[in-house]
BADRENDREN-714840 format. One line per 4 residues: number of its first residue (from 1); their letters; for each residue x, y, z of N, C-alpha, C. Coordinates in steps of 0.2 Angstrom, whole numbers, plus 5000, padded with zeros to 4 digits. Example, Ala and Ser with C-alpha at 12.3 -4.5 7.8 and 13.67 -1.06 7.14 Angstrom:
1) as) 5066 4972 5039 5062 4978 5039 5066 4984 5039  5064 4989 5035 5068 4995 5036 5064 5000 5039
***
This chain:
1) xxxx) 4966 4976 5024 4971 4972 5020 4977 4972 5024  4979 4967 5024 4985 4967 5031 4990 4970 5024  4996 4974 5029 5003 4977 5026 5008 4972 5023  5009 4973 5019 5015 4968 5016 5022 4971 5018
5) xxxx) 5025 4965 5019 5032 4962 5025 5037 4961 5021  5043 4965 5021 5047 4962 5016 5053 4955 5022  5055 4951 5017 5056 4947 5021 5062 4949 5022  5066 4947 5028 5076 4950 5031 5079 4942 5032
9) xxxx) 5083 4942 5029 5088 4937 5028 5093 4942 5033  5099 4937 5035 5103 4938 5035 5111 4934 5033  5118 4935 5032 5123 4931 5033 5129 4936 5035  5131 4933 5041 5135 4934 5044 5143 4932 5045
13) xxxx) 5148 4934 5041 5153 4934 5044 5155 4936 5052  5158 4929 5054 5159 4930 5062 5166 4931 5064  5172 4929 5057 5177 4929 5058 5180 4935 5060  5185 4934 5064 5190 4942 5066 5194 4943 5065
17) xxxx) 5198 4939 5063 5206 4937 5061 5205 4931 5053  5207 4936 5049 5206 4933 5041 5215 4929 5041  5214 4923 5037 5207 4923 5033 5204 4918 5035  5203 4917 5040 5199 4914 5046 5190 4915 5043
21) xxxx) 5188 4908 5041 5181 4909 5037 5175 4903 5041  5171 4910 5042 5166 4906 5048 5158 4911 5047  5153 4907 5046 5148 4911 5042 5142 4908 5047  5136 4913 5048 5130 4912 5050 5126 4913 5044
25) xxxx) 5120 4912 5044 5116 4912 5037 5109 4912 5043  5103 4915 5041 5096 4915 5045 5093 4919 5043  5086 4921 5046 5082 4925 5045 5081 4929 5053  5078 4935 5051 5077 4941 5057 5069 4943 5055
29) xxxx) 5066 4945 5062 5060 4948 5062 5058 4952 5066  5053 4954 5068 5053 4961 5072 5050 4956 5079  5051 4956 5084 5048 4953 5090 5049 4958 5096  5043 4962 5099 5044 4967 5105 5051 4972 5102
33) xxxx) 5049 4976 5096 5050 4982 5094 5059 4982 5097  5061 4973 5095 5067 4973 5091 5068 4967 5085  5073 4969 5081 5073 4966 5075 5078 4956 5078  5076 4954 5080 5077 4948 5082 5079 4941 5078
37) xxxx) 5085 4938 5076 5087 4932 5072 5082 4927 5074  5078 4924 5074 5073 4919 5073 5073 4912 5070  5078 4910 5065 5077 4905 5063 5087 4905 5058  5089 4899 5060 5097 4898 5058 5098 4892 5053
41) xxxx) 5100 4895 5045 5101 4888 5042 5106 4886 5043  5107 4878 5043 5114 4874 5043 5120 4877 5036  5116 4880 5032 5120 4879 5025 5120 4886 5022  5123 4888 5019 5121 4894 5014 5117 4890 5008
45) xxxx) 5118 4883 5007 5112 4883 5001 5106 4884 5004  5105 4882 5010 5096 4880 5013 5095 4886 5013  5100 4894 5014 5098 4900 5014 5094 4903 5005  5098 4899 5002 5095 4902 4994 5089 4899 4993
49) xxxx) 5089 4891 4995 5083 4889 4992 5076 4892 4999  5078 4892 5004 5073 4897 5009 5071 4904 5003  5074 4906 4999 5072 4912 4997 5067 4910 4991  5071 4904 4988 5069 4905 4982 5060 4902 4980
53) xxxx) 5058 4896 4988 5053 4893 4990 5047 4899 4991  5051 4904 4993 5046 4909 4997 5045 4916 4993  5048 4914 4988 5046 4920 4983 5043 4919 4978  5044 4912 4974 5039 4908 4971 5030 4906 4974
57) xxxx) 5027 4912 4970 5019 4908 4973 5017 4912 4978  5024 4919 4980 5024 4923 4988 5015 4927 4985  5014 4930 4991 5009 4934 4990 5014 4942 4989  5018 4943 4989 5025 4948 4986 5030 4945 4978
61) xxxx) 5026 4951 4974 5028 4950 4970 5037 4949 4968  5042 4945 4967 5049 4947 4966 5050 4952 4964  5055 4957 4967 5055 4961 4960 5063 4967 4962  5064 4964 4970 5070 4965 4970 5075 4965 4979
65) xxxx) 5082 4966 4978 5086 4964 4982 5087 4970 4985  5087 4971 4992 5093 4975 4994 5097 4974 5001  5101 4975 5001 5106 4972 5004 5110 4978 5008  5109 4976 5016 5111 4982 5020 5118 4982 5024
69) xxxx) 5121 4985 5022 5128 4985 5026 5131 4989 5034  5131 4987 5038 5132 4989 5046 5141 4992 5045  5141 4998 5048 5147 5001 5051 5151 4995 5053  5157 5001 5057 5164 4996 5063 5160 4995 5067
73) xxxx) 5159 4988 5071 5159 4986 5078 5151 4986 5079  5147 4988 5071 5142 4988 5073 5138 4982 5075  5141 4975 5075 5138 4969 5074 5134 4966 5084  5136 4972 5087 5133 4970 5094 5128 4970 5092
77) xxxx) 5125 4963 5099 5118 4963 5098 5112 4967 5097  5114 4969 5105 5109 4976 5107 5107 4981 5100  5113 4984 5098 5114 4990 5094 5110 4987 5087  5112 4980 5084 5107 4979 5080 5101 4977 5079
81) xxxx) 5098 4973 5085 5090 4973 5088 5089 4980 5088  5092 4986 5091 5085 4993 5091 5087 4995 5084  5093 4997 5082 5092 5001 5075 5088 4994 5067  5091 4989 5072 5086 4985 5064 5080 4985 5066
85) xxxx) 5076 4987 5072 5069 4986 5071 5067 4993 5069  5070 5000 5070 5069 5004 5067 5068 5006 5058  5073 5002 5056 5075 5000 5051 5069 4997 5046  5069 4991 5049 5064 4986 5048 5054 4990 5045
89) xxxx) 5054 4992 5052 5048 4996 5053 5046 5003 5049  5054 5007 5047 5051 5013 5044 5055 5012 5037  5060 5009 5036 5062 5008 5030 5059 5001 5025  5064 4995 5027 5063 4988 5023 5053 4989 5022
93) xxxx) 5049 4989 5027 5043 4985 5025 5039 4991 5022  5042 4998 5020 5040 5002 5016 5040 5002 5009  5046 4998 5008 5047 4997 5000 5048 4989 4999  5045 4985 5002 5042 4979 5002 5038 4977 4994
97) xxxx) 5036 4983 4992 5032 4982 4985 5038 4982 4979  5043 4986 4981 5046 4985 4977 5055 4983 4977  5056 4980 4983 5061 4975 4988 5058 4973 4992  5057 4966 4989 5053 4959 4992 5058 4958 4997
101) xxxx) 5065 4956 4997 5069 4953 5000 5075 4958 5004  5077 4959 5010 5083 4961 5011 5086 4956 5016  5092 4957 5014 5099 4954 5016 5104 4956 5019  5105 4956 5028 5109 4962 5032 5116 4958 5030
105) xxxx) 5120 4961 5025 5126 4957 5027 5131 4960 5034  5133 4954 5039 5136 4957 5047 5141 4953 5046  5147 4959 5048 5152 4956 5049 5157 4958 5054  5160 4953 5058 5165 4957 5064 5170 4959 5061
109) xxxx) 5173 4965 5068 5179 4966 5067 5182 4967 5070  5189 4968 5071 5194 4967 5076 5193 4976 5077  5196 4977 5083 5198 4985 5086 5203 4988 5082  5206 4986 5082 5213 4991 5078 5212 4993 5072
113) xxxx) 5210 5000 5070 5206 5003 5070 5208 5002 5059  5215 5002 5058 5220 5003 5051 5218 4995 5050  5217 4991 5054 5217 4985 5053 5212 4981 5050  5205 4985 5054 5198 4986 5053 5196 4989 5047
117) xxxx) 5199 4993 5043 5200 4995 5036 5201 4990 5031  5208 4988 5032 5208 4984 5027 5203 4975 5028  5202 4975 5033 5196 4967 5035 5192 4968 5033  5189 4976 5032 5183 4978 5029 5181 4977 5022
121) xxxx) 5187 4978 5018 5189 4977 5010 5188 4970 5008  5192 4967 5013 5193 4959 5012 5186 4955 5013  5184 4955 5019 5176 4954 5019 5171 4955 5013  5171 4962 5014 5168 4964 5007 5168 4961 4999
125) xxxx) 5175 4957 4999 5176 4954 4993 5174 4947 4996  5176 4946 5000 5173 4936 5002 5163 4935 5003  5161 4942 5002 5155 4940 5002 5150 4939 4997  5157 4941 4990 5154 4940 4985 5149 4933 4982
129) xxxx) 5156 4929 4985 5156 4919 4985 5148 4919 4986  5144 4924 4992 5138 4922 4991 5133 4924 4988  5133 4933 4986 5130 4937 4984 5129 4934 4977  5133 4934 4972 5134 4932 4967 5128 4927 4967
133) xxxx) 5128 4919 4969 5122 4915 4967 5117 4917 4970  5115 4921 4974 5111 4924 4977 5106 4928 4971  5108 4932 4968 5107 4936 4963 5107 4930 4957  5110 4928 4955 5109 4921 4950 5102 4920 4948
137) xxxx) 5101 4914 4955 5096 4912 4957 5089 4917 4958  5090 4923 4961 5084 4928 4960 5080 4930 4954  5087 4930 4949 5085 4933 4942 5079 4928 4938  5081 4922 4940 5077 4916 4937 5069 4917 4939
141) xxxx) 5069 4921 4945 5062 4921 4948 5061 4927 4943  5061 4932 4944 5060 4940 4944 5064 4943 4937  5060 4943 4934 5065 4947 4925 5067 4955 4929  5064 4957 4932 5064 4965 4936 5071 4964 4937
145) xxxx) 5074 4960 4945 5080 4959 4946 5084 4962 4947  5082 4968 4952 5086 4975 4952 5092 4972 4960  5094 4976 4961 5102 4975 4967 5101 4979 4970  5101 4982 4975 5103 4989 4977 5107 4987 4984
149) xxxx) 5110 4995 4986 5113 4993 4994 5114 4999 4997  5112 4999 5005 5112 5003 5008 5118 5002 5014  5122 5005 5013 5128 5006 5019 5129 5010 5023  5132 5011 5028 5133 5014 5034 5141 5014 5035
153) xxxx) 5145 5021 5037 5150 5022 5039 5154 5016 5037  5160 5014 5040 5163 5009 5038 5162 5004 5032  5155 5001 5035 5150 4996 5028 5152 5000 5021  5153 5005 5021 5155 5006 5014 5162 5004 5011
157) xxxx) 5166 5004 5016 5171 5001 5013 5172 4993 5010  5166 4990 5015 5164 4982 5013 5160 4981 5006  5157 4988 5005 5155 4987 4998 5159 4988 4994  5167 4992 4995 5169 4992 4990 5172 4986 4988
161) xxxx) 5173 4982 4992 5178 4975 4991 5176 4971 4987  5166 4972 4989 5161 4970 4984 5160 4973 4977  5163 4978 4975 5161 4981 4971 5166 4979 4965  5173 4979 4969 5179 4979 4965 5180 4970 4962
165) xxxx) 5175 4965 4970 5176 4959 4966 5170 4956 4962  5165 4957 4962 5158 4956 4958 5160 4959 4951  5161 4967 4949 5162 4970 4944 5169 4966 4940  5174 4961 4940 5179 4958 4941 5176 4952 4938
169) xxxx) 5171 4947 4936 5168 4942 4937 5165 4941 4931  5167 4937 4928 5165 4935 4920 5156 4935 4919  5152 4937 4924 5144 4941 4924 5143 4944 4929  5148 4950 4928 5148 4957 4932 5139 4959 4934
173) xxxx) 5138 4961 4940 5133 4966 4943 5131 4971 4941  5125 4974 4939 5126 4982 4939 5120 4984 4945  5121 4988 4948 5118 4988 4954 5114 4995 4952  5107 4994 4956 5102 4999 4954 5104 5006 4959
177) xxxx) 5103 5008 4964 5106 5008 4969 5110 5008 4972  5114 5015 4976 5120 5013 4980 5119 5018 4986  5118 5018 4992 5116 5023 4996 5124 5024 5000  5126 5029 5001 5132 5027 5004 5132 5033 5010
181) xxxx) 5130 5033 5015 5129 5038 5022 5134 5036 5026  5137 5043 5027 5141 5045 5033 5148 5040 5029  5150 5040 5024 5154 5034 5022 5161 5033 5026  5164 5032 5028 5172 5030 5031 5176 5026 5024
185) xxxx) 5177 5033 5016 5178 5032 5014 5183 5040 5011  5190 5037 5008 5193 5045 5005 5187 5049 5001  5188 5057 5002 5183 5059 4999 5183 5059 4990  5191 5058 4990 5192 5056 4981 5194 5049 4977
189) xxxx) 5188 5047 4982 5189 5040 4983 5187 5038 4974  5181 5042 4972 5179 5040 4964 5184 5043 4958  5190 5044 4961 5194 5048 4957 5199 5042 4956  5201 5039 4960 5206 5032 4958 5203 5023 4962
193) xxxx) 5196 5025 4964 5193 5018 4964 5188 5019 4960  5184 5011 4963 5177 5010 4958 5176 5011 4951  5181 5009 4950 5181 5009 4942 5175 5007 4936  5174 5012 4933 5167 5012 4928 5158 5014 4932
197) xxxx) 5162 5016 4937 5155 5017 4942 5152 5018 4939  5152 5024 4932 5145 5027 4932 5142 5021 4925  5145 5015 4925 5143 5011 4922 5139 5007 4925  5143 5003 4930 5140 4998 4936 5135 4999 4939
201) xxxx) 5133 5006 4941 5130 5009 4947 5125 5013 4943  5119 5013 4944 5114 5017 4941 5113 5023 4944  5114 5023 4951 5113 5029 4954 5115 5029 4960  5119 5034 4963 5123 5035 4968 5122 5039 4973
205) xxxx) 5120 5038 4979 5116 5042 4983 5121 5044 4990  5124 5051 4989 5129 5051 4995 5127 5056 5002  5127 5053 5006 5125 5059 5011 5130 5060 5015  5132 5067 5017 5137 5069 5023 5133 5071 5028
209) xxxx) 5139 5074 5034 5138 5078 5039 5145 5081 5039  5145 5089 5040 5152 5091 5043 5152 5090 5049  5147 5089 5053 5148 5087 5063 5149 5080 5065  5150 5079 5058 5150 5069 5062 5158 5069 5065
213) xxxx) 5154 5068 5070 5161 5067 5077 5165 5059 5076  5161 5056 5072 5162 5050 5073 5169 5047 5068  5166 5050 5061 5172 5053 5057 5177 5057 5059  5177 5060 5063 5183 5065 5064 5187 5062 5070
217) xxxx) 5186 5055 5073 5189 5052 5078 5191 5047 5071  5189 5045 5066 5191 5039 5063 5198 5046 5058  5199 5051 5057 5201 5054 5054 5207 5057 5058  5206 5056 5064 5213 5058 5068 5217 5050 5069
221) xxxx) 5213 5045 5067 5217 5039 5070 5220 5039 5062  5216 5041 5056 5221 5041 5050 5217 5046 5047  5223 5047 5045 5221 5056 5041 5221 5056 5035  5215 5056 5032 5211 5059 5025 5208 5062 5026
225) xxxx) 5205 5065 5023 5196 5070 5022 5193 5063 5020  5187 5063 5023 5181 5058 5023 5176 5061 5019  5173 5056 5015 5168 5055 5010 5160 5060 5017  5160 5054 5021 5154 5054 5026 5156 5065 5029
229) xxxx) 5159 5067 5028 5160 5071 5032 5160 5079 5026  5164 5080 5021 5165 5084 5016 5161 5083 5009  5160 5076 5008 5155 5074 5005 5162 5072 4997  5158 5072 4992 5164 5070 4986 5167 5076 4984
233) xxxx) 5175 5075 4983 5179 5079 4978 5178 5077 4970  5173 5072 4967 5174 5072 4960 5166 5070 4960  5162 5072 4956 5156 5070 4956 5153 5067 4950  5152 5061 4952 5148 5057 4943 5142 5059 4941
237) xxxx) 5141 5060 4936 5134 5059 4932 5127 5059 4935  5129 5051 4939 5123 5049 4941 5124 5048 4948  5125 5055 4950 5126 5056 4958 5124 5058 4960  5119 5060 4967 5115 5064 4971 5118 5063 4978
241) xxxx) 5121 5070 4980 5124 5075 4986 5121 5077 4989  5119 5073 4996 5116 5078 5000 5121 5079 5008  5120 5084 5008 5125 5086 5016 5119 5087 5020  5117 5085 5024 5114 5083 5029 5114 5087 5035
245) xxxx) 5120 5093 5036 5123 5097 5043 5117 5101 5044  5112 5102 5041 5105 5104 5045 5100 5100 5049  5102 5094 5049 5096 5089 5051 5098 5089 5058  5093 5090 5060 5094 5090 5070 5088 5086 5073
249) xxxx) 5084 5079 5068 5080 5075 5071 5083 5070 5072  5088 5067 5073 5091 5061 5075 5089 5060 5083  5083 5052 5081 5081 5050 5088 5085 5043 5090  5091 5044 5087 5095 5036 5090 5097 5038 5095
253) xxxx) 5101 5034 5099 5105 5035 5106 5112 5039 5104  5110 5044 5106 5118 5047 5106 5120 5052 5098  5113 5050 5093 5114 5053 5087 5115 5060 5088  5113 5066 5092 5114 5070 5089 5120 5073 5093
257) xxxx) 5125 5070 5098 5131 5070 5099 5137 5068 5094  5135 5061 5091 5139 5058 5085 5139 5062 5078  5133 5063 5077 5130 5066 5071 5133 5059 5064  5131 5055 5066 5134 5050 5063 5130 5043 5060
261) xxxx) 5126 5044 5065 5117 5036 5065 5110 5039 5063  5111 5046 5058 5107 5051 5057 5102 5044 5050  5106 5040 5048 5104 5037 5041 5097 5031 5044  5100 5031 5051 5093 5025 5055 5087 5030 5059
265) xxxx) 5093 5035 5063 5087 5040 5069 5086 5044 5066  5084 5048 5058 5082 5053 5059 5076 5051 5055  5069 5054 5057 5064 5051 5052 5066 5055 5046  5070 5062 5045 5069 5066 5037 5071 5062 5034
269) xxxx) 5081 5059 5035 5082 5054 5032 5079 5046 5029  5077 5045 5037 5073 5037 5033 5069 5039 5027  5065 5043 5028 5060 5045 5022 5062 5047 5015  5068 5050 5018 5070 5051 5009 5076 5045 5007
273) xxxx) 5078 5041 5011 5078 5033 5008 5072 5032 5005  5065 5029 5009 5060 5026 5006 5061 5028 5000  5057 5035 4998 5056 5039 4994 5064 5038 4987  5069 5036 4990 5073 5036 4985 5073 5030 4980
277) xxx) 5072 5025 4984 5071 5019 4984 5066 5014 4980  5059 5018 4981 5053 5017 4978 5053 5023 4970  5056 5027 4969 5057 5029 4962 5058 5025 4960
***
């Protein structure tokens, strides 16, 4: 019985300098064990109605969304062909039964690094324009119609802008899932943002490292204590903490220098996504 495939959309914010608005829309696939953009719609609508075609009648049941968010600077090519075919291969088509659809949201960003912070917010709220009928439209297919999102370092910040403008919205979101790794976010960020979290959010999934070198360079260009590193000062309800400074299987480029790409190169971690995921 051949393996069931969850399918990879993507939409791309290209812009670098807001509020400068310029978008890719497409689909990715795995081709010589990289995750490769394959096919480019002219419109954001051709994007929904491609899902909506393809999940009606799919030999994959609908049953839910998730939506992955990439770091600073992540959006090179190289860097997203090896870790999305990683991705792709050990995460996405593992919970295929139960996330028919994922959706890389990619977005540029300029270098300067306090400037990259706040682009990341503002992004994050401009992608709601499409998130929103995305999910719409999905619900119609699928009574299930769960949300979920996995972010990476900075990417977390672009969720909050998503977070603060969806939850904002005369038919607010409530998101099943929220995985937030290595976050480049304050550590008592839940203490005066995300308002209602443990309403909106089903369940909150944080993981740190104290050795993430990588935070500790975004900490010296601005100084907080970081979520991704110390982990939370304020814990919700529906929170699950993991510090992660024992894991020494990171097989990414340079992971167990950075200690920071552990959420794509390490297999303990990929696995206890699956496994968080498919609960």
């Amino acid at each position: 019985m051949e393996e069931i495939k969850s399918r990879h959309y993507f939409i791309y914010d290209q812009s670098k300098t807001l509020p400068d608005s310029k978008y890719a829309f497409g689909i990715q696939e795995v081709i010589d064990k990289r995750l490769k953009k394959t096919k480019s719609f002219e419109s954001f609508n051709e994007l929904v109605a491609h899902i909506s075609e393809n999940s009606v009648g799919s030999d994959i049941s609908p049953k839910g969304v998730l939506f992955y968010i990439h770091g600073y600077q992540a959006d090179q090519k190289m860097f997203m062909e090896q870790s999305g075919f990683t991705l792709q291969n050990d995460v996405f088509d593992k919970i295929a039964d139960k996330y028919s659809i994922i959706i890389s949201l990619q977005w540029n960003s300029v270098l300067h690094y306090q400037k990259a912070v706040s682009n990341a917010y503002e992004k994050g709220s401009r992608f709601v324009h499409f998130l929103q009928p995305i999910m719409e439209n999905f619900c119609k297919i699928s009574s299930l119609c769960s949300v979920s999102f996995l972010c990476h370092s900075m990417g977390n910040r672009v969720f909050q802008g998503i977070y603060d403008t969806w939850t904002q919205r005369n038919t607010p979101i409530q998101f099943t899932k929220v995985w937030m790794m290595a976050a480049d976010l304050e550590y008592d960020i839940f203490s005066t943002q995300f308002p209602k979290a443990s309403y909106y959010i089903q369940h909150v999934y944080i993981y740190y490292k104290t050795q993430d070198l990588t935070l500790k360079i975004a900490k010296s260009l601005e100084d907080h204590p970081r979520l991704g590193i110390i982990g939370p000062k304020y814990r919700l309800e529906n929170m699950f903490i993991r510090d992660v400074s024992d894991i020494s299987d990171d097989q990414s480029l340079g992971g167990n220098l950075s200690h920071h790409r552990y959420y794509y190169g390490s297999p303990t971690i990929r696995q206890e996504i699956v496994d968080g995921l498919l609960k």
